[in-house]
C-alpha positions as CSV (number, residue, x, y, z in Angstrom):
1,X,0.0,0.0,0.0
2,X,1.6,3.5,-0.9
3,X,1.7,5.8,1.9
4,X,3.8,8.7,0.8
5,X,4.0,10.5,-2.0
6,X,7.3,12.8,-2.7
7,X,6.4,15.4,-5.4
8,X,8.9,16.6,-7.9
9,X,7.5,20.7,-8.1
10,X,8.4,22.2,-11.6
11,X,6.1,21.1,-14.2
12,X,4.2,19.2,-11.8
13,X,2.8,21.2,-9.2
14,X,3.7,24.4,-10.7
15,X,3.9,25.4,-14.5
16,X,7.5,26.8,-14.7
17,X,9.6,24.2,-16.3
18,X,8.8,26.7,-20.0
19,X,9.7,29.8,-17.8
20,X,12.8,28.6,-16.2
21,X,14.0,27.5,-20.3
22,X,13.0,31.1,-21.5
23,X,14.7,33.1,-18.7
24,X,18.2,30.4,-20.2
25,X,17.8,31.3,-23.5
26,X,16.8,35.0,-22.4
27,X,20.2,35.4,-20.9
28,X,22.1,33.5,-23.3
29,X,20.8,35.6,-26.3
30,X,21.9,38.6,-24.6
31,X,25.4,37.4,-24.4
32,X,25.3,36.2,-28.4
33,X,24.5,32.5,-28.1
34,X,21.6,30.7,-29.4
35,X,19.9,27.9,-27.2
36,X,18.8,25.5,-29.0
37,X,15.8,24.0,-27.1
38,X,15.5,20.6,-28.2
39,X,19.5,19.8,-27.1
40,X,18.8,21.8,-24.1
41,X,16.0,18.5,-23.2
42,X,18.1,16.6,-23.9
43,X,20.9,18.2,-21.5
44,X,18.5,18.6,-18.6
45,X,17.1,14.7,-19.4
46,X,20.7,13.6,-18.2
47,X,21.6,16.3,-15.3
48,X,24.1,18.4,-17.9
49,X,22.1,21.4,-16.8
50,X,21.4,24.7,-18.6
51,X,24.9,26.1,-19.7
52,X,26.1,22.7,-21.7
53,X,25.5,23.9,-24.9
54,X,27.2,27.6,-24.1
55,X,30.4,25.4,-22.4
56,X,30.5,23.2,-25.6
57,X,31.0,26.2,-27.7
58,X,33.5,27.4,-25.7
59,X,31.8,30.3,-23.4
60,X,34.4,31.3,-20.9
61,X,33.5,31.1,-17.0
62,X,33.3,34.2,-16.1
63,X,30.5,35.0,-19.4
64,X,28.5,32.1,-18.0
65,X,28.8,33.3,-14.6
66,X,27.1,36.8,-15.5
67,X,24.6,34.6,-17.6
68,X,23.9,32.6,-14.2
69,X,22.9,36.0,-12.4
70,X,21.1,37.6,-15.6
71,X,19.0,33.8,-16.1
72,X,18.4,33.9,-11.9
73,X,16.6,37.4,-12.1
74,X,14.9,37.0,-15.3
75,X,13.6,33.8,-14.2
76,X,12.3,35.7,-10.5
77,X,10.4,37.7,-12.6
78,X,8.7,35.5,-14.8
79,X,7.8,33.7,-11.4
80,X,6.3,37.2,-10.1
81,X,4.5,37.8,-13.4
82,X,3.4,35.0,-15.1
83,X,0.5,32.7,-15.2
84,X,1.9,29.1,-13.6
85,X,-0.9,27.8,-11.8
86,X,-2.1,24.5,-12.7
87,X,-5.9,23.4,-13.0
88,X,-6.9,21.3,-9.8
89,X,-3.3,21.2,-7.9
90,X,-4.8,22.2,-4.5
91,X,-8.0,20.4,-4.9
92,X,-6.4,17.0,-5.4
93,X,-3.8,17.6,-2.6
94,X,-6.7,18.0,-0.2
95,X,-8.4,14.9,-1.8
96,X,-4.9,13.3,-1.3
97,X,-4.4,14.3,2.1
98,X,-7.0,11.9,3.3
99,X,-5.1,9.2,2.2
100,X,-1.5,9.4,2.3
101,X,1.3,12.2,3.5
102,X,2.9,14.4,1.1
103,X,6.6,16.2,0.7
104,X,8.2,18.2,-2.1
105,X,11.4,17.1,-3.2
106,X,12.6,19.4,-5.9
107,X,15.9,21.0,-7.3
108,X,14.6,24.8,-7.5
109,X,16.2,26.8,-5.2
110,X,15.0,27.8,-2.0
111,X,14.5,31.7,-2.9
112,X,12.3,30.5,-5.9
113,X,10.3,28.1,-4.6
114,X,9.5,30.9,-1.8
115,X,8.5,33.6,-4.5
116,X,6.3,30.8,-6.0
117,X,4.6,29.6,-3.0
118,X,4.2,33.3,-1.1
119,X,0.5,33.3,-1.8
120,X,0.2,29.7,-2.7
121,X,-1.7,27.0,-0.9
122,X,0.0,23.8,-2.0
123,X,2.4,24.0,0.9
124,X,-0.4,23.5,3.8
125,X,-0.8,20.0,2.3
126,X,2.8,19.0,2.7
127,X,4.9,17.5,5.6
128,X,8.2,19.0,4.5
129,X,10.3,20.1,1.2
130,X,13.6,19.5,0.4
131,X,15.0,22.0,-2.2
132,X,18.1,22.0,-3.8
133,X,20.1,23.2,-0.7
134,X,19.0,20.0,0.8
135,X,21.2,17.5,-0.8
136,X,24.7,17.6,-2.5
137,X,23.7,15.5,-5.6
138,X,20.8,17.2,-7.7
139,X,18.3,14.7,-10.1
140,X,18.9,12.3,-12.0
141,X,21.0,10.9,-9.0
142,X,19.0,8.7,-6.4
143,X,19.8,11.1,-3.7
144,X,17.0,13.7,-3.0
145,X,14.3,10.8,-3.6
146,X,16.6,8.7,-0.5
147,X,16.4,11.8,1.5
148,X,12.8,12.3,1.2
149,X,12.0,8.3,2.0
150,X,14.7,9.1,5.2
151,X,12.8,12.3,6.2
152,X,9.8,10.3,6.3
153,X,11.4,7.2,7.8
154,X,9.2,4.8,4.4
155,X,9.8,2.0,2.9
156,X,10.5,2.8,-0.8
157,X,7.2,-0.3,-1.3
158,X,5.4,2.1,0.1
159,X,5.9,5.5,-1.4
160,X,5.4,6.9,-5.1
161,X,7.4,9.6,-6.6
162,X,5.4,12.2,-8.7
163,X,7.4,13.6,-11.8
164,X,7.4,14.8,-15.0
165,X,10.6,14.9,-16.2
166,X,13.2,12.0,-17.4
167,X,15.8,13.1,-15.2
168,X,13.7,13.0,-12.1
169,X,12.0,9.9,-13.1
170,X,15.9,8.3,-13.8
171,X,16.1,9.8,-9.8
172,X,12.9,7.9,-8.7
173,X,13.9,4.7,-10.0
174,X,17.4,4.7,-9.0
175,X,16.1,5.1,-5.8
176,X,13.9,2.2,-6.0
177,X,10.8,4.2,-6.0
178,X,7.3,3.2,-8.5
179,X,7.0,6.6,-10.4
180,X,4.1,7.9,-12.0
181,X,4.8,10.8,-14.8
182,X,2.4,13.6,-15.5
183,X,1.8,15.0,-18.7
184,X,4.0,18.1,-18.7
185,X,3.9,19.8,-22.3
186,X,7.1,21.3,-22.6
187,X,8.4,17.6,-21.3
188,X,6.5,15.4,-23.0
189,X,9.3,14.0,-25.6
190,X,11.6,12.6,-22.9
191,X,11.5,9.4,-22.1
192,X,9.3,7.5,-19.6
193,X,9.8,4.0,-20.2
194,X,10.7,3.2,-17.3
195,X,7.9,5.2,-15.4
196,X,4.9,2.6,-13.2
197,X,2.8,5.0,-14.5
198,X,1.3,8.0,-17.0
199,X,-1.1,10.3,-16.0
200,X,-2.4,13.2,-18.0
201,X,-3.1,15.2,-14.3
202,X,-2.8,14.7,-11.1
203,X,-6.6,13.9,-10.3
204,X,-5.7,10.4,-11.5
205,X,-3.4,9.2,-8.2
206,X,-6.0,8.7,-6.4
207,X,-6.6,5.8,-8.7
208,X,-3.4,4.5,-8.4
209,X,-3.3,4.8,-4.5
210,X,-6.9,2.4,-4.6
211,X,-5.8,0.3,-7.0
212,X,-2.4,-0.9,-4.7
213,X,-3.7,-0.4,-1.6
C-alpha cells in the first residue's frame, strides 16, 4: 500500500519548467548564443544542466557566470509575473491528504520556490520540502528521492514519486521508487519508459493509491 508521496515541483505542481528555459535562453541571447531548445531536453534529461550547450562552444567562465545571475533574475520575474498555476493542484492535494502524506522534493532553489509559494496554498498540504540546498547531488542521482523516503522514515514499497521529467523519473527509479509521470507539455518527448505509470493530471493518483492499496 503507498503511503507517501514525494512530489517533484516544476512542471508538476507548478507550471514553470517553459519559464525557467525562456529566462536560459533569455540570458544566453543577450550574451550572443543561441539555445537550441530541443538539445537543451536533452541536457536537462541527463543532469548536464542549462549552460552545456554555451560550455560546448566554448563560453568562458566568467560569461557564464554573469549569464547565471542575468538567467536567476529574469527567471524571478517570470515567477512574479506569469501565469503558472495549474488546473486542480490544490483540490487534489486536499483529496490526497486523506489518504497518504505528502513532501516536495525538488531542485529549485529555495528563494524561488519561496517567491512561487508566497501566496500559494500547495504547501499546507505537505509534511516537508527539500530543495536543492537540501542535498549535494541534484536529479537524475537517487539522492534527493533517499532523503525524502529518510525524512519520512518509508519504505520505498510504500511510497510513489510524482514527476514529469526523465531526469527526475531516472532519480525515482534509482532510488527504487514506482514513479508515475504527469503530462507536462514542454516535457512530454523525454523518455518514460521506465515510469509505473502516465497520468495526463494529477486527479488520477488517487486511482493508483486504490488500486495498490
Amino acid at each position: 500500500m503507498k503511503r507517501y508521496i514525494l512530489f517533484d515541483h516544476d512542471g508538476v505542481l507548478v507550471d514553470t519548467e517553459f519559464w525557467y528555459f525562456r529566462s536560459a535562453e533569455r540570458a544566453l541571447l543577450e550574451a550572443g548564443f543561441t539555445l537550441d531548445k530541443d538539445q537543451y531536453l536533452r541536457d536537462m534529461a541527463r543532469g548536464s544542466g542549462s549552460w552545456a550547450q554555451a560550455k560546448t562552444a566554448g563560453m568562458d567562465d566568467r560569461t557564464l557566470s554573469r549569464v547565471r545571475e542575468a538567467r536567476d533574475g529574469y527567471y524571478q520575474e517570470y515567477l512574479r509575473t506569469e501565469a503558472i498555476e495549474i488546473d486542480g493542484v490544490v483540490d487534489t492535494l486536499a483529496e490526497l491528504s486523506k489518504y497518504v502524506r505528502m513532501a516536495i522534493v525538488t531542485t529549485a532553489k529555495r528563494a524561488d520556490f519561496d517567491i512561487i509559494h508566497e501566496r500559494r496554498q500547495i504547501r499546507q498540504f505537505m509534511d516537508f520540502v527539500l530543495v536543492r540546498e537540501d542535498y549535494e547531488l541534484a536529479k537524475p542521482h537517487p539522492e534527493p528521492y533517499l532523503a525524502g523516503l529518510k525524512r519520512f522514515g518509508a519504505a520505498r514499497e510504500e511510497t510513489l514519486v510524482v514527476e514529469d521529467s526523465a531526469r527526475g523519473l531516472t532519480s525515482a527509479v534509482a532510488a527504487g521508487i514506482d514513479c508515475a509521470v504527469v503530462h507536462n507539455e514542454f516535457t512530454k518527448a523525454n523518455d518514460f519508459s521506465q515510469a509505473s505509470h502516465r497520468i495526463d493530471s494529477l486527479s488520477e493518483l488517487k486511482d493508483i493509491l486504490l488500486e495498490v492499496s
